[in-house]
C-alpha angles and dihedrals in degrees: 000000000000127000120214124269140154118297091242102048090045087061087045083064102050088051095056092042083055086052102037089052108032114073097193096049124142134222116306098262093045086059090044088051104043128005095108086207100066099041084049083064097046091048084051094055090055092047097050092043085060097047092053086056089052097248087130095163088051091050099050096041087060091043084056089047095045089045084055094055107037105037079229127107125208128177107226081227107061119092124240116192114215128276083034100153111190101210114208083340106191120143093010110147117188107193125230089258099043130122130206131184139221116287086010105164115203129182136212129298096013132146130212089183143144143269101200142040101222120105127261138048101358105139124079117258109231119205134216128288090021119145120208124203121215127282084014107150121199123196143203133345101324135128122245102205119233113276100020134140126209107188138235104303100357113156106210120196096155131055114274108222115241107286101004117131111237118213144153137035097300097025118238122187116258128182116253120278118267132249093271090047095041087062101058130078115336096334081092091059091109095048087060087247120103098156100060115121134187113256113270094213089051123119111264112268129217112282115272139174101276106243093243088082086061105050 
């Protein structure tokens, strides 16, 4: 989880992550000015920083704010861990109990969400290193193990064991996709190339899962 470190270098971070992962990024202040997903985080910071002093109202009036302005909601409860990048973002909800670890990469349209209404721990612990494909949601108080991957509109109920690869309503665990797979669609995200597609004149290759159930 983060360490602590000053509030503008923090935001420095966020910036470069943005860079580092997202292959069509602009230039720096074009990603401090618009990218929804990383302002979502900022706003978040503020509003944490609020509910652990105690100053609860204020911190959900600028989570609901922040929610208006974003598209994205984020409990000031829930703990991000450092380098998060929230990628298209839209529709994205963290809830109150969640935790979420350091380079953690999320989608649109995800849902780190309950399954009960009882207080106390309810929301899934991410750890670090996860990525999260779009429209995922993940559910209850379970653990997401560092380095793994739960793909495009999973629904997870149960742990996913560090560095599986999480698909499918319910989600089973799958291996990680392989290097032909990997370098197709968003399976290539973390090698900082999401464009890249198979030749089309190539000889036909053995069936596989397509990438877009991993990501």
């Amino acid at each position: 989880m983060a360490s602590e470190i000053g509030a503008l270098a923090r935001a420095l971070e966020d910036v470069r992550t943005v860079q580092k992962r997202d292959p069509a990024a602009p230039a720096w202040w074009v990603i401090a000015g618009s990218y929804q997903g990383v302002h979502a985080v900022w706003y978040h910071r503020v509003a944490h920083w609020l509910w652990q002093r105690n100053m609860r109202s204020y911190a959900r009036l600028l989570s609901q704010y922040a929610r208006r302005v974003t598209g994205i909601e984020i409990h000031p409860g829930a703990q991000l861990g450092r380098r998060v990048f929230i990628d298209h973002g839209s529709g994205v909800v963290i809830g109150e109990t969640a935790v979420v670890g350091d380079d953690v990469l999320m989608f649109n349209g995800i849902n780190l969400g309950g399954t009960t209404m009882s207080p106390g721990k309810r929301h899934p612990t991410i750890g670090d290193r996860v990525v999260i494909g779009a429209g995922a949601k993940v559910l209850g108080p379970l653990r997401v193990g560092p380095d793994a991957r739960i793909g495009a509109n999973a629904v997870v109920v149960k742990d996913v064991p560090d560095g599986a690869t999480a698909v499918g309503i319910p989600a089973v665990i799958r291996n990680h996709p392989g290097p032909t797979e990997a370098s197709t669609a968003a399976s290539a995200v973390d090698s900082g190339d999401s464009h890249r597609h198979p030749n089309p004149d190539a000889p036909p290759e053995p069936v596989r899962e397509p990438a877009m159930y991993y990501i």
